[in-house]
C-alpha positions as CSV (number, residue, x, y, z in Angstrom):
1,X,-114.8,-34.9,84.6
2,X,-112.0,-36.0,86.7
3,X,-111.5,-35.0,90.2
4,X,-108.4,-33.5,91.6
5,X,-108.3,-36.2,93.7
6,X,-108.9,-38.8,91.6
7,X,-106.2,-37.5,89.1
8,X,-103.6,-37.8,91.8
9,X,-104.3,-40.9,92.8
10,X,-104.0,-41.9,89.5
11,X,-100.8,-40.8,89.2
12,X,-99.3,-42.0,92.4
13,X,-100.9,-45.9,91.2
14,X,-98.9,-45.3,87.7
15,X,-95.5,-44.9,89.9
16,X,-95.6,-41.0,88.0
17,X,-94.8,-38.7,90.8
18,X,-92.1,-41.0,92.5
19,X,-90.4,-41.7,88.8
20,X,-90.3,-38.3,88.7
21,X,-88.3,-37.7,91.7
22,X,-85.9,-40.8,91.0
23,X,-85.2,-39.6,87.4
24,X,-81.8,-39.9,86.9
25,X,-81.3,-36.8,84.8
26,X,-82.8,-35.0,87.9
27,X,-78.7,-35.9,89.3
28,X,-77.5,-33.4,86.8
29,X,-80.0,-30.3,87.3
30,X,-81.7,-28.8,84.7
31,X,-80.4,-27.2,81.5
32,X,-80.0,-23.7,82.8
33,X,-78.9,-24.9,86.5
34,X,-76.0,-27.8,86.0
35,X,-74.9,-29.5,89.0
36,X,-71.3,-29.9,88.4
37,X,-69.9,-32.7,90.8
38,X,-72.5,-35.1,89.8
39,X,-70.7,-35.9,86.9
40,X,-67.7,-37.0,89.4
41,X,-69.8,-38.2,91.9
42,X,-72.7,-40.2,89.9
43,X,-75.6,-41.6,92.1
44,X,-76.0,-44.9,92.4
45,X,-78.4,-47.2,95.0
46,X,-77.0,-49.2,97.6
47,X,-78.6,-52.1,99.3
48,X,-77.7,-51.1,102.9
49,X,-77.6,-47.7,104.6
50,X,-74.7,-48.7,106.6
51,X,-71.4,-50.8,105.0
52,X,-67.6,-50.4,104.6
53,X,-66.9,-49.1,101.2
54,X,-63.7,-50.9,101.3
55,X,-62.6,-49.6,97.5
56,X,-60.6,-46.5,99.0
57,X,-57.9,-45.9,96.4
58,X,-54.8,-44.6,97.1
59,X,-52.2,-45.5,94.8
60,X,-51.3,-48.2,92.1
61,X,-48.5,-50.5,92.7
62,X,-46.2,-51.5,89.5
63,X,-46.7,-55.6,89.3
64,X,-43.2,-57.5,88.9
65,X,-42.0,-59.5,86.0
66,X,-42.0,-63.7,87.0
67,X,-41.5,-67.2,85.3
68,X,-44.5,-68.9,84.1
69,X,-45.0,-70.8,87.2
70,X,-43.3,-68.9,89.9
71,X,-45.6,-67.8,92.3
72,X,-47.1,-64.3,92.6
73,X,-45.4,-61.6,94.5
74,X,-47.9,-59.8,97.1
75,X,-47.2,-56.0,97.1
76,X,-49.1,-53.5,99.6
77,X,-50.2,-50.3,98.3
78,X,-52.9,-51.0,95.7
79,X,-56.1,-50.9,97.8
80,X,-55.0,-49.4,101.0
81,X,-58.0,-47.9,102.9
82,X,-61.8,-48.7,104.0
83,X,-64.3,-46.2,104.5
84,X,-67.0,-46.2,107.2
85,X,-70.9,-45.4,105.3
86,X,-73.4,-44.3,107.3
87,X,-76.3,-42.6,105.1
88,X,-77.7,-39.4,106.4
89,X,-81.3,-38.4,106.4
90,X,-83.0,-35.8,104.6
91,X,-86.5,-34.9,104.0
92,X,-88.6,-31.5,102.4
93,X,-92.3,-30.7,102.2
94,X,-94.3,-28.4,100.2
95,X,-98.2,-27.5,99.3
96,X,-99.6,-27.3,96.4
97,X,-102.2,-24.7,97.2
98,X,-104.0,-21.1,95.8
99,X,-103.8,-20.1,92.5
100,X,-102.2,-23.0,91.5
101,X,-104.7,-25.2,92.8
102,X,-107.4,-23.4,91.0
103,X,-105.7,-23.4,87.6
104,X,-105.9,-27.1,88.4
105,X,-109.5,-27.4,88.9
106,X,-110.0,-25.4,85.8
107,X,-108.1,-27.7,83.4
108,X,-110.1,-30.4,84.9
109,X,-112.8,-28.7,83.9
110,X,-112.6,-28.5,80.4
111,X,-112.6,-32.0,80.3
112,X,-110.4,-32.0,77.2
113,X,-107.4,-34.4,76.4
114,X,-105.4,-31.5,76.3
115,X,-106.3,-30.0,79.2
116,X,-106.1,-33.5,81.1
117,X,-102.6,-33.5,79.8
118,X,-102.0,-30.3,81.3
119,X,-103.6,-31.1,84.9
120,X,-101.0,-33.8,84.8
121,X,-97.7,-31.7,83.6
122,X,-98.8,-29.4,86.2
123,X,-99.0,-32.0,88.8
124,X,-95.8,-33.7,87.7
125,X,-94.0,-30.1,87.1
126,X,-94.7,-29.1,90.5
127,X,-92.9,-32.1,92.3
128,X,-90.1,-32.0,90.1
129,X,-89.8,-28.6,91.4
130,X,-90.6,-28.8,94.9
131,X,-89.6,-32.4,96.0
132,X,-87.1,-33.8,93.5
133,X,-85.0,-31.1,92.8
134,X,-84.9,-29.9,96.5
135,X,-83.6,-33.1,97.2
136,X,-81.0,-33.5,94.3
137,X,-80.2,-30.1,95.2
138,X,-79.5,-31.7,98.4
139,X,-77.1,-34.1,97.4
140,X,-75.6,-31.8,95.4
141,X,-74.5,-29.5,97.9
142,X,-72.7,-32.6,100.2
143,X,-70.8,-33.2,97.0
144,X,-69.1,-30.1,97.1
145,X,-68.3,-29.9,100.6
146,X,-66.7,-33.9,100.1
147,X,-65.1,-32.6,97.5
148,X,-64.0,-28.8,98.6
149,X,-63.4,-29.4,102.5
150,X,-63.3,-33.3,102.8
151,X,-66.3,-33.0,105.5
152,X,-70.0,-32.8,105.4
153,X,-72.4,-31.0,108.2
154,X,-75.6,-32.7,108.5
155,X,-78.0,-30.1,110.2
156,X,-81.2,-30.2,110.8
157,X,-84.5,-29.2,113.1
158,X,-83.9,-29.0,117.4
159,X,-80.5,-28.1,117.0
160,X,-79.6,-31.5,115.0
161,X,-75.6,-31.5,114.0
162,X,-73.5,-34.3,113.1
163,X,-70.0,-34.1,111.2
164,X,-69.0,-36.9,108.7
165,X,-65.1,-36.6,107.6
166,X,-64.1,-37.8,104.3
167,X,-61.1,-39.1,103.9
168,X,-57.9,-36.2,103.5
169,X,-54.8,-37.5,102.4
170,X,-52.0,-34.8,103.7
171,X,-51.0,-32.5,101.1
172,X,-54.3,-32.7,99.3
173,X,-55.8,-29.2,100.5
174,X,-53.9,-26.0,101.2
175,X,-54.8,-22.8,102.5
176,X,-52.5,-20.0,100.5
177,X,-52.9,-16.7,103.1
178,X,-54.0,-13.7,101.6
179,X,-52.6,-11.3,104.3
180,X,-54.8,-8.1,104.8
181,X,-56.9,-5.5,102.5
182,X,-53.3,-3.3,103.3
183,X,-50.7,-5.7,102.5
184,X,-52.2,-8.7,100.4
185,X,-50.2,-12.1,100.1
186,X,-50.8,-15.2,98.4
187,X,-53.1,-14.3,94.8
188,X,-54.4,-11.3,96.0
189,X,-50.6,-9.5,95.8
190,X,-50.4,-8.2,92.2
191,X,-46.5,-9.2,92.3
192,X,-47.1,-12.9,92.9
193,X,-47.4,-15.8,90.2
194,X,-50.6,-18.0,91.0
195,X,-49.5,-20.4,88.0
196,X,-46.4,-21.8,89.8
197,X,-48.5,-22.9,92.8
198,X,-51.0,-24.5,90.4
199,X,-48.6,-26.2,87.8
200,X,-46.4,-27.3,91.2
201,X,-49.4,-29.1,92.5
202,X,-50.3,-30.6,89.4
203,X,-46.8,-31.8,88.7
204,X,-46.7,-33.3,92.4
205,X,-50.3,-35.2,91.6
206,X,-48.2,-36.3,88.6
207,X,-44.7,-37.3,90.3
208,X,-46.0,-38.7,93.2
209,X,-49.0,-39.6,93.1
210,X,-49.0,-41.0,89.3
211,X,-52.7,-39.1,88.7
212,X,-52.7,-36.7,85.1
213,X,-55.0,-33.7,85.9
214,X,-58.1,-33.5,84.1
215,X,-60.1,-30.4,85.4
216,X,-59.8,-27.6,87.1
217,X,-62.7,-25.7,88.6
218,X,-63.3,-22.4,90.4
219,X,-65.2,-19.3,91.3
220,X,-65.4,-16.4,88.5
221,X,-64.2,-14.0,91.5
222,X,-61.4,-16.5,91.6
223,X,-60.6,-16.3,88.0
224,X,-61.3,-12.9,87.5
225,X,-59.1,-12.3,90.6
226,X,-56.1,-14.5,88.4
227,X,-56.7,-12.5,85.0
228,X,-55.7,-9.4,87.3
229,X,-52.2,-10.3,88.1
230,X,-49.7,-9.2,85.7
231,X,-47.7,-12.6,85.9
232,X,-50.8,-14.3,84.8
233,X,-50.8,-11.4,81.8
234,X,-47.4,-12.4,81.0
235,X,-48.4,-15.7,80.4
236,X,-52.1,-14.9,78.7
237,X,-51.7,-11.7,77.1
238,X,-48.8,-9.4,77.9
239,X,-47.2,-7.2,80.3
240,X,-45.0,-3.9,79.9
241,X,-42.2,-3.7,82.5
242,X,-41.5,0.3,83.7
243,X,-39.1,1.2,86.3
244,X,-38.9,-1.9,87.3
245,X,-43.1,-2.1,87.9
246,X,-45.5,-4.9,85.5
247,X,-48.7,-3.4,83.6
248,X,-50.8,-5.6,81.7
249,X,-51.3,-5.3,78.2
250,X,-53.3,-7.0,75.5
251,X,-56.5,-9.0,76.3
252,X,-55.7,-8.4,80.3
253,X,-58.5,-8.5,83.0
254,X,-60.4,-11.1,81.2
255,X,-61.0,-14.5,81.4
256,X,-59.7,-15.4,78.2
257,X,-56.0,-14.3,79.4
258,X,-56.7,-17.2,82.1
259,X,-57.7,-19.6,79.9
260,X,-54.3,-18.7,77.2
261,X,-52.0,-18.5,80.7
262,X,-53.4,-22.2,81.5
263,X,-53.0,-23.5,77.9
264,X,-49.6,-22.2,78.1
265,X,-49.0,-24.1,80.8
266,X,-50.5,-27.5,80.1
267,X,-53.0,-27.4,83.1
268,X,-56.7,-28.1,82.2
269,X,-59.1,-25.5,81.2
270,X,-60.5,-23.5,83.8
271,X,-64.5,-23.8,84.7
272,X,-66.2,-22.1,86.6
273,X,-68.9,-23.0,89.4
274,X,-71.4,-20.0,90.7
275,X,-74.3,-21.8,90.9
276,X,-76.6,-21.1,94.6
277,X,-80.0,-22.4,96.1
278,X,-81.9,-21.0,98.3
279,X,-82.6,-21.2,101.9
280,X,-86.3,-21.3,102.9
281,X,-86.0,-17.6,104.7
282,X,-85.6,-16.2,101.1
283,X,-81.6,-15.7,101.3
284,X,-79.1,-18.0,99.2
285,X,-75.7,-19.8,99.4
286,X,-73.0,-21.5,97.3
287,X,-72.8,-24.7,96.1
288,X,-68.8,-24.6,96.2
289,X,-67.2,-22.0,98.1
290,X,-66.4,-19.3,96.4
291,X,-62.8,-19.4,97.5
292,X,-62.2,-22.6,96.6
293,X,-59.6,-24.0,93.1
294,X,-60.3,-27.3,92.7
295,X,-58.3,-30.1,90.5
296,X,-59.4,-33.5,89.4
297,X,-57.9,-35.7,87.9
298,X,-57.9,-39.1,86.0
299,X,-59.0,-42.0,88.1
300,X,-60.2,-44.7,85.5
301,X,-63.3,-45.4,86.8
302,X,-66.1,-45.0,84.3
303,X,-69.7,-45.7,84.8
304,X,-73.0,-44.8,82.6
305,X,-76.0,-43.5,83.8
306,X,-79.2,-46.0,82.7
307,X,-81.9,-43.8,81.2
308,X,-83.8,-46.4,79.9
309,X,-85.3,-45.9,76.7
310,X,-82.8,-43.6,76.1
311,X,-79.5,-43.6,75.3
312,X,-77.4,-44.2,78.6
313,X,-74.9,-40.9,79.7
314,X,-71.6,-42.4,79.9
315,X,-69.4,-41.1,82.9
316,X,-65.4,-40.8,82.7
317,X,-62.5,-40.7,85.7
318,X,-65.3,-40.3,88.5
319,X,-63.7,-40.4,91.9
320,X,-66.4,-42.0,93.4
321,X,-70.4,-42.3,93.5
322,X,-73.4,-41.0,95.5
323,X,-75.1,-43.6,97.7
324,X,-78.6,-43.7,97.7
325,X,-80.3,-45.5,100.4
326,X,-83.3,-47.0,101.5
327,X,-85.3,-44.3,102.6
328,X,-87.7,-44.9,105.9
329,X,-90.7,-46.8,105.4
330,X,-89.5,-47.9,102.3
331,X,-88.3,-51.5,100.6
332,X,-85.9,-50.4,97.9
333,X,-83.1,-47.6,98.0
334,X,-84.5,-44.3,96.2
335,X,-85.9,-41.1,96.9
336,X,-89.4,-41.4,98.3
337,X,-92.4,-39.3,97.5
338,X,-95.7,-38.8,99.3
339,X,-98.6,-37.0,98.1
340,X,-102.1,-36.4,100.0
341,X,-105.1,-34.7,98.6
342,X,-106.9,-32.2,101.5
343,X,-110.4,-30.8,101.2
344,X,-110.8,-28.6,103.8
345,X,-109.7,-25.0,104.0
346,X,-107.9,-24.1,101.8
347,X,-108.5,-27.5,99.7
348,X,-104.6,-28.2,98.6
349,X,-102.2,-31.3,97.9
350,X,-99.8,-32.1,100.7
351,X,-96.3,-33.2,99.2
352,X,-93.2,-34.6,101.7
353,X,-90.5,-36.2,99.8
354,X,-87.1,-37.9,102.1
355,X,-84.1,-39.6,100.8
356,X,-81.0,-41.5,102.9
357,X,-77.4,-40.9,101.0
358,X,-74.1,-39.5,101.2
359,X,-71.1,-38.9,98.5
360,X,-68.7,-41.6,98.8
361,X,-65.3,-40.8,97.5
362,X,-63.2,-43.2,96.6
363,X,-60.4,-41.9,94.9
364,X,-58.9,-39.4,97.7
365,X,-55.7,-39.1,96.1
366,X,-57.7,-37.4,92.7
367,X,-58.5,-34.6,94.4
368,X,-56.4,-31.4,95.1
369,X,-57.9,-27.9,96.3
370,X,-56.9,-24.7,97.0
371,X,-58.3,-22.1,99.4
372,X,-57.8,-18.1,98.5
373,X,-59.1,-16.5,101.6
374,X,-60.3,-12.9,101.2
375,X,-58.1,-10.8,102.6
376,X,-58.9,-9.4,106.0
377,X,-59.8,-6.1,106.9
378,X,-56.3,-4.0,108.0
């Protein structure tokens, strides 16, 4: 029969528990708990935890015409900015302890090749769980604040706090107002038309900035908050104008009339984003702010994420990539997993897992957002 030590030490010398934290499906979340920016924001390892990412893109410059042997005209424009990396640090720990631990032992016990096969799943299970999806988790949540507010807050223990800014082109984030509970502006006034602000921004990504919008993504407060305004029915569904006053008609109040209103309209279907984790005091926050429209659009870059034996997941118009670092103590960039085996009381597994990374944008210019303040009490 196989000890619970011996069966983890077996799996750390077959490289199981730390392919299980550097899985690259583990970037995406699991089927019921998508991370959405990953698929803008791929991982990808990087030699050195400190470089300039000098592939900044901020607009395209039209090449000129010439005779065969004239020479070639330089134009500024194309490549125009750098971008300062410094990975950040991150790290989580858990025990694998009580029950758990017992069910363990009693697999072990049974000394079957099924039950040796579950020992391990539970093993494996539990650091996918408690070390690598923390961490992706992690990552996850710096991608939507590179994304939504162009800066990330690294915090941590003994009142650790250090900002990183990503880069903000002017023009690229707005703040519409939403006045007061009493006298609401901006999308939370039932007589104004949220569509013109989005189809104007999309047309300025367009005119001057030459980028086609590909996606659109908010909150479902957000969209709800959209399929309530009559101009949006107009659009969607219908409206019935009385003395002057708009009430909706027709498929109204739902998200469908959004989704008809943006059709209409030629700007990209609208997704939505909800998705929270949880704080180790038992409360829970957003990935992306809830008050947050975001657009992306085309970039051109394309990438595929290696699986393998399996078939690779090809990536289209990312803006950019998520470094992953050499982590302390380490030789090679990944996500590093440590696992000890303790017999005194209460006998129990010891896990810590720590990464170094940070979202790298690199397309600026392909990223637009919107923020729809509540508004504020009267």
């Amino acid at each position: 029969m196989e000890s619970v030590n011996s069966l983890l030490e077996r799996l750390k010398a077959q490289s199981v528990l730390i392919d299980t934290v550097n899985y690259p499906r583990l970037q995406f979340g699991p089927r019921n708990r998508r991370y959405y920016f990953s698929q803008v924001l791929p991982e990808k390892p990087v030699p050195r935890n400190q470089y300039r990412e000098e592939e900044i893109s901020y607009k395209t410059v039209m090449p000129n015409s010439g005779t065969r042997y004239s020479p070639v005209v330089i134009k500024g424009g194309a490549r125009v900015g750098s971008f300062l990396v410094e990975l950040g640090e991150s790290d989580i720990g858990s025990e694998f302890t009580g029950q758990a631990f017992d069910a363990l032992i009693d697999k072990l016990g049974q000394d079957t090749l099924t039950s040796m096969q579950e020992a391990e799943e539970q093993l494996v299970n539990f650091t996918d769980r408690t070390i690598g999806r923390a961490l992706a988790e992690y990552r996850e949540k710096q991608r939507a604040d590179a994304i939504v507010k162009a800066r990330i807050i690294r915090k941590g223990a003994n009142n650790y706090q250090e900002i990183v800014d990503i880069p903000n082109p002017d023009g690229h984030r707005v703040t519409i107002p939403s006045g007061t509970v009493s006298n609401p502006t901006g999308w939370y006034n039932d007589a104004y038309d949220p569509i013109v602000d989005i189809r104007e921004k999309i047309n300025w990504l367009r005119t001057e900035k030459g980028l086609i919008a590909t996606n659109c993504v908010t909150s479902m407060k957000l969209k709800m908050r959209l399929a309530s305004l009559p101009k949006v029915q107009a659009y969607g569904g219908g409206v019935t104008v009385i003395q002057g006053n708009l009430f909706g008609s027709g498929p109204n109040g739902t998200p469908g009339v959004v989704d008809l209103a943006f059709a209409k309209n030629d700007i990209p279907q609208l997704e939505t984003y909800d998705l929270r984790f949880f704080n180790g005091d038992g409360s829970s926050e957003r990935f992306m702010d809830e008050t947050a429209f975001v657009i992306l659009c085309e970039t051109g870059r394309d990438t595929a994420i290696d699986l393998g034996n399996d078939e690779p997941i090809p990536l289209y118009n990312t803006i950019g990539y998520t470094a992953i670092g050499r982590p302390v103590g380490e030789a090679q960039p990944g996500v590093t997993n440590r696992a000890i085996y303790k017999d005194d009381k209460p006998p129990r597994i010891e896990m810590q897992g720590w990464q170094t990374s940070l979202p790298v944008v690199q397309d600026p210019e392909a990223i637009a957002v919107f923020t729809i303040p509540d508004p504020t009490p009267s």
